[in-house]
C-alpha positions as CSV (number, residue, x, y, z in Angstrom):
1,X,-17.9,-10.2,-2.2
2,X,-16.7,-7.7,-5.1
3,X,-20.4,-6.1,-5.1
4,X,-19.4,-4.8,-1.4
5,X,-17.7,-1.8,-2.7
6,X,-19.2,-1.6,-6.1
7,X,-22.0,1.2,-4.9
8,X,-19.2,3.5,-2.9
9,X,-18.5,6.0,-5.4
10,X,-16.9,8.7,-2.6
11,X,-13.4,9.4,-3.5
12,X,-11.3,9.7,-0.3
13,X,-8.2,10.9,-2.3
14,X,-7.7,12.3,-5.6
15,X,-5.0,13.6,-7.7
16,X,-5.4,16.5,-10.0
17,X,-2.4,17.0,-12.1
18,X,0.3,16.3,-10.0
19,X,3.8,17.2,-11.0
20,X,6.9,17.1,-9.2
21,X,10.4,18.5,-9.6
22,X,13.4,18.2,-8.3
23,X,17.5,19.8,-8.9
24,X,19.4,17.1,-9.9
25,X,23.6,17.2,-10.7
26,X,22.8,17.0,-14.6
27,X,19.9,20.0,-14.1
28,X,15.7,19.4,-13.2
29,X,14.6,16.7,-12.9
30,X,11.1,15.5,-13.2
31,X,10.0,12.6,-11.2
32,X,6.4,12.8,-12.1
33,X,4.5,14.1,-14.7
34,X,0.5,14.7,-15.6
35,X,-0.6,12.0,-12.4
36,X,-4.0,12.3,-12.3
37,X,-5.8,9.2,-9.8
38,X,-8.7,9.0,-8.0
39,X,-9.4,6.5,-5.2
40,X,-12.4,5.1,-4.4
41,X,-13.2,3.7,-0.7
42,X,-12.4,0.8,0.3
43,X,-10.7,0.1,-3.2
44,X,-7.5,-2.1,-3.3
45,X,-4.9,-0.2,-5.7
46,X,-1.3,-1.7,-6.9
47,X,1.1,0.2,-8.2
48,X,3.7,-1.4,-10.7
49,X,6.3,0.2,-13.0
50,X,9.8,0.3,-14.1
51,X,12.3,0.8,-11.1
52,X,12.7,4.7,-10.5
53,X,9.6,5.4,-12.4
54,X,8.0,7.5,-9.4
55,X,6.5,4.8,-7.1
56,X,7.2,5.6,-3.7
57,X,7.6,9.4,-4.6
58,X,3.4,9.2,-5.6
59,X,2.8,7.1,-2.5
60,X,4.4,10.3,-0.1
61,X,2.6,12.7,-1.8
62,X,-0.7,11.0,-0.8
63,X,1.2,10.3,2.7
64,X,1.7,14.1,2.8
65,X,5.3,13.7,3.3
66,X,6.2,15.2,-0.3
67,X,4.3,18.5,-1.9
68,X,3.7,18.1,-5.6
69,X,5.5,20.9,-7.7
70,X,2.4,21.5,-9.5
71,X,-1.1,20.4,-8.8
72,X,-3.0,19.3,-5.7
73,X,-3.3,16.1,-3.8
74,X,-6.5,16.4,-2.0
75,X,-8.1,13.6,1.1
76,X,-12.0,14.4,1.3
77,X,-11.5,16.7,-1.0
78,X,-9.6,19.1,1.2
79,X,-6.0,19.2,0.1
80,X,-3.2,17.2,1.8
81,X,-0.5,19.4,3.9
82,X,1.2,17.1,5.8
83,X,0.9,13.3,7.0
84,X,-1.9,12.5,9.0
85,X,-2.9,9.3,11.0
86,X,-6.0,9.0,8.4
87,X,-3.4,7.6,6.4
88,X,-1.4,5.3,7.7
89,X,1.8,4.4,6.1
90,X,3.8,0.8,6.3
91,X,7.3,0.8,4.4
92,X,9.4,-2.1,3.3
93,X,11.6,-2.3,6.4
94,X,9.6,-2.2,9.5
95,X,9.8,0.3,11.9
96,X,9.6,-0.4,15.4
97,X,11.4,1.3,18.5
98,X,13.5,-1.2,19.9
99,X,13.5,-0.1,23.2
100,X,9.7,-0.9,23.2
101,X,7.7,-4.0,22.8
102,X,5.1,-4.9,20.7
103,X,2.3,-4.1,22.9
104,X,3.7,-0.6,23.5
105,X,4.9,0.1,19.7
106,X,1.3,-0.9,18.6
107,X,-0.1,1.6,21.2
108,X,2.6,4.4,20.6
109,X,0.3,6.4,18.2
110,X,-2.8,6.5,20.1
111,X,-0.7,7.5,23.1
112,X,0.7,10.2,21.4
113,X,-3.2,11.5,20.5
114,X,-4.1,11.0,24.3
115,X,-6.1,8.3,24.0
116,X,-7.9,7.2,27.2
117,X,-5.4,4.0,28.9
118,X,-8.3,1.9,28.6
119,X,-9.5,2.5,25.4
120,X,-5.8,2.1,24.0
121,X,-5.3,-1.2,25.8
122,X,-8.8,-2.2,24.0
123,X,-7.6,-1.3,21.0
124,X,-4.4,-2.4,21.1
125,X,-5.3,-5.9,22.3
126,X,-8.0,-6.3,19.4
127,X,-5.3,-5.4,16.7
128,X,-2.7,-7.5,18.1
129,X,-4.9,-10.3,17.4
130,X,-6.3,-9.4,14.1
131,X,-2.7,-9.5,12.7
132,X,-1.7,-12.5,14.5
133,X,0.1,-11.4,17.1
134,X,-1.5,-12.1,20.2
135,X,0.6,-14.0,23.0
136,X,3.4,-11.7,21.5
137,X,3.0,-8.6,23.3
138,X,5.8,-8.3,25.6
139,X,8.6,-9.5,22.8
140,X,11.1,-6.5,21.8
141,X,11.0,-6.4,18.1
142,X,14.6,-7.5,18.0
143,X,12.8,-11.1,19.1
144,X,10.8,-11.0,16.3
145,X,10.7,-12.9,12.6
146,X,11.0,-10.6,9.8
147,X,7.0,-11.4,8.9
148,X,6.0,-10.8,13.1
149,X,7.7,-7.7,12.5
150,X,5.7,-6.8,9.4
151,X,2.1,-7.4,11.8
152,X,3.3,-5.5,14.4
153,X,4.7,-2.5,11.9
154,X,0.9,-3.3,10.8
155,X,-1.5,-3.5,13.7
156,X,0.5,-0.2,14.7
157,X,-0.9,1.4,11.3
158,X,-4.4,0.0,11.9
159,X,-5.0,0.7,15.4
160,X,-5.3,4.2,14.8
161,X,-8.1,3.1,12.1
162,X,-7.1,5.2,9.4
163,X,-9.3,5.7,6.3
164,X,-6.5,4.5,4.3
165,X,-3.5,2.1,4.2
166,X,-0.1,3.3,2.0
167,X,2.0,0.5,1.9
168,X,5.4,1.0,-0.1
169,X,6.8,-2.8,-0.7
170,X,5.9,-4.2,2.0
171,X,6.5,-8.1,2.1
172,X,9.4,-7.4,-0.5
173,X,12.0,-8.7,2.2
174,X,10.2,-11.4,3.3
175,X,10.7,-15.1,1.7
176,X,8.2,-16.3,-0.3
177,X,5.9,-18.6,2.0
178,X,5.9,-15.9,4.6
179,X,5.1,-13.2,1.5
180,X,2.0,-15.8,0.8
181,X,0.7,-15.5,4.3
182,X,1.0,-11.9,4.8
183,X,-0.9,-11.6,1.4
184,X,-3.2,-13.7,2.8
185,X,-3.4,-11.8,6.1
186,X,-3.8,-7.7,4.4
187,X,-6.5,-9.6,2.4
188,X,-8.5,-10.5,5.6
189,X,-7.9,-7.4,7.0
190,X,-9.3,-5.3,4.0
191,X,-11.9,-7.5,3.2
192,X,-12.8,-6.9,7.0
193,X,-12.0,-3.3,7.8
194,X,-13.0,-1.8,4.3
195,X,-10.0,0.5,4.2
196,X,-8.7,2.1,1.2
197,X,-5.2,0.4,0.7
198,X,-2.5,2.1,-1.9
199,X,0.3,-0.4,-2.6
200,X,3.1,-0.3,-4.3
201,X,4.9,-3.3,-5.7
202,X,7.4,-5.2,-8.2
203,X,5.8,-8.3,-8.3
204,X,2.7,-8.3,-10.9
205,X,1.6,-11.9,-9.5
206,X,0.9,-10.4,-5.8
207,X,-0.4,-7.0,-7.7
208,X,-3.1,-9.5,-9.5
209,X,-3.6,-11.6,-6.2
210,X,-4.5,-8.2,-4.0
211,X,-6.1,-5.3,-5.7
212,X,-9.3,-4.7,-7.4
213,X,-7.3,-2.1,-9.4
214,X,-3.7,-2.7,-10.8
215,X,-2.1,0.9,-11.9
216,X,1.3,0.8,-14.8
217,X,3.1,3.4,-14.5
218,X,5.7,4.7,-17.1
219,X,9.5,4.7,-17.0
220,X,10.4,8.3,-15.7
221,X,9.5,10.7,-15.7
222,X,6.1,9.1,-13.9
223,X,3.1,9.0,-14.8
224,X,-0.5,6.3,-15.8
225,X,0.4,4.5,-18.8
226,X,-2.7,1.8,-17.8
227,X,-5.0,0.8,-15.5
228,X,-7.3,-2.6,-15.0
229,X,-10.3,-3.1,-12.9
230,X,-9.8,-6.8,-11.4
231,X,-11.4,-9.1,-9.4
232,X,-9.1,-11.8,-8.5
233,X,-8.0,-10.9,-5.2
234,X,-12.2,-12.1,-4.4
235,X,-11.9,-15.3,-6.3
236,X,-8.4,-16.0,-4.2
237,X,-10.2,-16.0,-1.1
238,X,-13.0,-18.7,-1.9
239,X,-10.3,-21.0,-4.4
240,X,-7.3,-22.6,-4.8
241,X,-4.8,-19.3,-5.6
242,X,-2.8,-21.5,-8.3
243,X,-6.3,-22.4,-9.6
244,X,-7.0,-19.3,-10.3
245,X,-3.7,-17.9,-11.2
246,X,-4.3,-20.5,-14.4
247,X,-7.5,-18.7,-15.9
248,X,-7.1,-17.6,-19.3
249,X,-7.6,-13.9,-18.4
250,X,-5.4,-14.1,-15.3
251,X,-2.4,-15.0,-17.7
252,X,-3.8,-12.5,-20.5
253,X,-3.5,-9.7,-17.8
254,X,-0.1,-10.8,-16.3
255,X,1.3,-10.8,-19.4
256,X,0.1,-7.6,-20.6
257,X,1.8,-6.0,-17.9
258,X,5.0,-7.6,-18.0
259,X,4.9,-6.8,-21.8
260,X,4.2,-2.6,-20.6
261,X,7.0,-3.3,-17.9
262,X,9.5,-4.6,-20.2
263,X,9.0,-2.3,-23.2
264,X,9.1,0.6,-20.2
265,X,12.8,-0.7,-19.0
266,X,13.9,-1.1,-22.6
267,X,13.3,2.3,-23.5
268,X,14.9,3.5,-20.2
269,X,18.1,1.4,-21.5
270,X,17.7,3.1,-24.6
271,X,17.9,6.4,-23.6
């Protein structure tokens, strides 16, 4: 499976040394410093770090909601201005329009690009499945479990088959069986849709279960401290995951990172 993406080279977003500032009460503040990433397609990247350390700020400069102080974020090598449905974005808490249901929350985006009605009810219908969700199309999302909620918040990103996926914590409020499956379930889908999928996380266990690259980053201000080119996430999906979470080099890795984690929070403390 891992020699799928091995021969795309094409970056479909690169950072060339991003900076970002901000006014703060105490003076400027700088959130990120000196980020330089490039992203491959259909490459799996997690993001860990410190808490504050510039996570979610990176992820909206790719989203094109945030514009670097300094440098240039760049899709296809034309530079990002503003968010665009080729990057679709899923956050923490999911957000659906209550006054809709699933069916037409999923379909809002590609009504709003004036989509024919029958290709949208194509589309919709086949995305509705993928995630798991067919049967379910005329709940409200105030019906819905947390993790239901969390398909539909991602069949709406996917329907409008975006070149890439920014996901900023996504299955952080879910409890941990339902975290399993929906790990489970974006595995599937990448493995099936070959997106490029940016995600950011805490938890260094589903960072080593998903990506085929893990990013560190530094305590602020942000910025790469250490990167590792995995291939768990394939093994995962033909074995047992605690098998494989045993490995020798599974735990060498993990703990390597908690070790950069820790010694980032402690020096945070310090200062």
């Amino acid at each position: 499976m891992g020699e799928i993406f091995k021969h795309k080279q094409n970056y479909v977003v690169t950072l060339e040394d991003i900076n970002l500032k901000y006014s703060g009460e105490k003076g400027e503040v700088v959130a990120l410093k000196d980020m330089n990433l490039d992203i491959k397609e259909g490459e799996f990247i997690c993001v860990l770090g410190p808490s504050g350390c510039g996570k979610s700020t990176l992820l909206k400069i790719i989203a094109g909601f945030l514009k670097p102080s300094e440098g240039e974020a760049k899709m296809d090598n034309e530079p990002i201005i503003g968010p665009d449905w080729h990057r679709g974005v899923v956050f923490q808490s999911p957000i659906l329009y209550p006054w809709l249901n699933v069916q037409d929350n999923v379909a809002f985006g590609l009504k709003m690009r004036k989509l024919p009605k029958n290709e949208i009810v194509e589309l919709t219908s086949k995305y509705l499945e993928l995630v798991g969700l067919k049967g379910c199309e005329k709940h409200k999302s105030y019906e819905l479990s947390g993790g239901m909620k969390q398909r539909a918040s991602l069949a709406r990103v996917l329907v409008n088959k975006p070149r890439m996926i920014l996901m900023d914590e996504p299955f952080g409020a879910l409890d941990a069986l339902t975290r399993r499956n929906m790990q489970t379930l974006i595995r599937k889908i990448w493995t099936k849709t070959e997106n490029s999928v940016f995600l950011i996380t805490h938890d260094v266990d589903e960072a080593l279960a998903l990506a085929t690259r893990v990013v560190v980053m530094s305590g602020g201000p942000g910025t790469i401290i250490k990167e590792y080119n995995i291939d768990f996430t394939y093994n995962i999906s033909r074995e047992n995951h605690e098998k494989v979470r045993c490995t020798p080099k599974y735990m060498e890795i993990r703990e390597e990172i908690l070790d950069l984690i820790n010694s980032q929070n402690e020096e945070l403390d310090f200062l």
